[in-house]
C-alpha positions as CSV (number, residue, x, y, z in Angstrom):
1,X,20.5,7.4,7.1
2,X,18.9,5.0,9.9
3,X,22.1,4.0,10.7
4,X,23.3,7.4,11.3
5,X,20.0,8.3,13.6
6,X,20.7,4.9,15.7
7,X,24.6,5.9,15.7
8,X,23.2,8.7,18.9
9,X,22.1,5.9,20.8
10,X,25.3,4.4,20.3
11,X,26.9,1.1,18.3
12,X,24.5,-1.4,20.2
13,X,21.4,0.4,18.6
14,X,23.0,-0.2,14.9
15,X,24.1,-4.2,15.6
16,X,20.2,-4.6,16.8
17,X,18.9,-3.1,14.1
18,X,21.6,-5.0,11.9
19,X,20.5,-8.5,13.3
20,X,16.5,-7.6,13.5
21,X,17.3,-7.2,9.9
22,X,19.7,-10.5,9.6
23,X,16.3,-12.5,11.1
24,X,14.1,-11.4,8.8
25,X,16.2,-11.6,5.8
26,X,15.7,-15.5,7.0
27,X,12.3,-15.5,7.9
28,X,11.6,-14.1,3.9
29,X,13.5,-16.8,2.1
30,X,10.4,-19.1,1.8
31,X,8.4,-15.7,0.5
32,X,10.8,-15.2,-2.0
33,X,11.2,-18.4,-3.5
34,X,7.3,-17.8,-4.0
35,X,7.9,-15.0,-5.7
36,X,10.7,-16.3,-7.8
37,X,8.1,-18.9,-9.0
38,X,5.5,-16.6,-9.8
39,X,7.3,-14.4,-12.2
40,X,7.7,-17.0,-15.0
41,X,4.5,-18.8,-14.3
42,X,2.5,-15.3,-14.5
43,X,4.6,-14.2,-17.6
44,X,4.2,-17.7,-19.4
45,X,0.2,-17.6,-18.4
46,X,-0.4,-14.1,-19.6
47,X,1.6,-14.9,-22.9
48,X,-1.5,-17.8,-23.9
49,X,-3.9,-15.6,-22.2
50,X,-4.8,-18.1,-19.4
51,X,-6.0,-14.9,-16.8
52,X,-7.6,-17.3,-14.9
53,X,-4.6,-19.4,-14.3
54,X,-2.8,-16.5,-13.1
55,X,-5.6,-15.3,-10.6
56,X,-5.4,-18.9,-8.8
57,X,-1.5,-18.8,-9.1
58,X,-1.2,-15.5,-7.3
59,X,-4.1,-16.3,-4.8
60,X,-2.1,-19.8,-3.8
61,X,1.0,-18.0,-3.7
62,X,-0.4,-15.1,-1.1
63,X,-2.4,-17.4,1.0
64,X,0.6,-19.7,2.0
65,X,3.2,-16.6,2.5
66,X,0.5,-15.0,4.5
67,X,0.3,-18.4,6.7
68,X,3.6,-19.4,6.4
69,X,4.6,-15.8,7.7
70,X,2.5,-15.4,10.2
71,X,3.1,-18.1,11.6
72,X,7.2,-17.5,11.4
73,X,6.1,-13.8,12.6
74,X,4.3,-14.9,15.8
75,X,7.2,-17.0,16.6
76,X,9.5,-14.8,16.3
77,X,7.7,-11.9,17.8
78,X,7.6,-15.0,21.3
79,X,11.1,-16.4,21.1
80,X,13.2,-14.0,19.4
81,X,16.0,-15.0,21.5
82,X,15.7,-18.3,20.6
83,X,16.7,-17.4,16.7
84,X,19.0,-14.8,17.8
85,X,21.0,-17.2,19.6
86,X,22.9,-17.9,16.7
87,X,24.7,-14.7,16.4
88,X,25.1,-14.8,20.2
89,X,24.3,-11.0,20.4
90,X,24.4,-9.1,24.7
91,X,23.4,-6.7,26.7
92,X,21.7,-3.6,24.6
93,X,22.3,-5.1,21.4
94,X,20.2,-8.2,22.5
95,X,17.4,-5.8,23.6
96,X,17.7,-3.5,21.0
97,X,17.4,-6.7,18.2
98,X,14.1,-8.1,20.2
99,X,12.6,-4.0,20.3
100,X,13.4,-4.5,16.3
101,X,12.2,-7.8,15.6
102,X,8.9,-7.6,17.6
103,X,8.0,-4.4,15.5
104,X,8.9,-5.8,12.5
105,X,6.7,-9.2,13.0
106,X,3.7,-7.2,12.8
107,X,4.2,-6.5,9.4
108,X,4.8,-9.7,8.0
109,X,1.8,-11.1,6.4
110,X,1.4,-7.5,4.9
111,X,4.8,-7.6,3.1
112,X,4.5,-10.6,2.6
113,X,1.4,-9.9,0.6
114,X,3.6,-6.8,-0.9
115,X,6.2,-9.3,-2.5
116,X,4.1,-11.8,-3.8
117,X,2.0,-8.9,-5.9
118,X,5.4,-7.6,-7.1
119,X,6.3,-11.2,-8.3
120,X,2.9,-10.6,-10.7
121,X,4.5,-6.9,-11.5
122,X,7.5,-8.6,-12.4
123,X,5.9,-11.2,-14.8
124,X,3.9,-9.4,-16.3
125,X,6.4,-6.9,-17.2
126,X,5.2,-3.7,-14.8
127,X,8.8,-3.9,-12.8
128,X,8.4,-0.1,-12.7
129,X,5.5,-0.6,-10.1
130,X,7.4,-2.8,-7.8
131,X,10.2,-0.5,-8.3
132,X,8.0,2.6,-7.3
133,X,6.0,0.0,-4.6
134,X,10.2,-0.5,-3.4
135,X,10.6,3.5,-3.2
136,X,7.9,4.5,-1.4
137,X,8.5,1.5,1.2
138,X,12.5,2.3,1.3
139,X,12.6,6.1,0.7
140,X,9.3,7.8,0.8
141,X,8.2,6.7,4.2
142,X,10.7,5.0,6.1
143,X,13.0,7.7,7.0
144,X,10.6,10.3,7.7
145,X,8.8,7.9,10.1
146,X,12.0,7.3,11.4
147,X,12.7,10.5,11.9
148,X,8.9,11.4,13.4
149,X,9.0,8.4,15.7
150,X,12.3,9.0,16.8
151,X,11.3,12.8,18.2
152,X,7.9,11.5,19.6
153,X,9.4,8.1,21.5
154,X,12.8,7.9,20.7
155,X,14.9,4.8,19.8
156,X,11.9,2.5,20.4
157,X,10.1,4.8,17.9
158,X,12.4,4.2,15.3
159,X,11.9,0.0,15.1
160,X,7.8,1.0,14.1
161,X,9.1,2.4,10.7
162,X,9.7,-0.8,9.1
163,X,5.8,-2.1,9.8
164,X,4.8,1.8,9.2
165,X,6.7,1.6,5.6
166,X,5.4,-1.9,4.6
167,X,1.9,-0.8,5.2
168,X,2.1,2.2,2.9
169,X,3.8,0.3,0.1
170,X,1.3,-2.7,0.4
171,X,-1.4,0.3,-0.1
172,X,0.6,1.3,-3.0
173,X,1.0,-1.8,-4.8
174,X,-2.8,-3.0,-4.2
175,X,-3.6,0.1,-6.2
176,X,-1.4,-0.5,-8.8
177,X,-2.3,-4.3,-9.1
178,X,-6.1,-3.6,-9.2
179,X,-4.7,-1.6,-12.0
180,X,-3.1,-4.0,-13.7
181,X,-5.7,-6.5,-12.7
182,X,-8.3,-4.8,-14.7
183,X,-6.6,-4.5,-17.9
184,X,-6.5,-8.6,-17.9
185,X,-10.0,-8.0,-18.2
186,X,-9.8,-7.3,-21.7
187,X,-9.6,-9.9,-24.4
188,X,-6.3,-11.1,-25.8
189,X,-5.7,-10.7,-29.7
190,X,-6.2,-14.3,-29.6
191,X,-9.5,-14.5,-27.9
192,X,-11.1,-11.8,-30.3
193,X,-9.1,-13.6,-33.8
194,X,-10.7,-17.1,-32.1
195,X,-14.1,-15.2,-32.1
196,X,-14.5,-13.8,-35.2
């Protein structure tokens, strides 16, 4: 659907949008291996009911992706044409993929955040709130600010949907891991058998 909105301003608008999204696939690898991490570490520390040794998991896991990528993110959002090199991009394209990539920086730390909470979802067996965390980012509220941005500043509009959409997902899935946060507040079978 974005692609057929950026198709108006014509084939450089979709190869920008293309690499911005190449780069940041990159820039997220570190994130993600976090994440990868954190799902059997959370679901083998919930299983023994160490809650505490999740907490500090998850809290070491966030603070380096937030550093880590903010750090990539203000690079980036400085040299983008010093990453984009690679794929050797010109003319609109090139300034279209620097429009996109400087928008999207400004997010970072924030989805960053996002992905590390689902790793927790994800261990401790709540995929269907990453899932609906994923929709509401993907679906929900990316097109539609798409859409809205587009008619209010056109194509440099569109490249604020991606930081737009991350913010409203990280909303969402802070709710929904306060929620789940709270019910490892409860003793474990095994903490109320070791007490009586």
């Amino acid at each position: 659907m974005l692609n057929r909105m950026l198709s108006q301003y014509g084939e450089a608008a979709i190869s920008g949008w293309a690499l911005g999204n190449r780069i940041e696939d990159i820039a997220f690898l570190v994130v993600f291996g976090f994440n990868a991490a954190l799902v059997p570490f959370v679901a083998y520390n919930l299983g023994k009911g160490d809650y505490g040794r999740v907490k500090s998991g998850f809290l070491f896991a966030a603070k380096w992706s937030v550093i880590l990528m903010s750090s990539i993110g203000v690079l980036l959002y400085i040299f983008p044409m010093f990453f984009l090199s690679i794929f050797k991009p010109d003319g609109l394209t090139s300034l279209y993929s620097t429009a996109s990539i400087r928008a999207s920086t400004t997010g970072y730390p924030i989805v960053a955040l996002t992905i590390i909470i689902g790793g927790v979802f994800q261990g401790a067996g709540h995929t269907h709130y990453n899932l609906f965390a994923q929709v509401t980012r993907n679906i929900l509220v990316r097109y539609p600010a798409a859409v809205t941005l587009n008619a209010l500043f056109g194509i440099n509009g569109i490249w604020w949907c991606q930081p737009i959409s991350s913010v409203v997902a990280f909303i969402v899935s802070l709710y929904l891991f306060k929620k789940l946060e709270s019910s490892f507040n409860t003793p474990s079978i095994e903490t109320v058998e070791k007490a009586s």
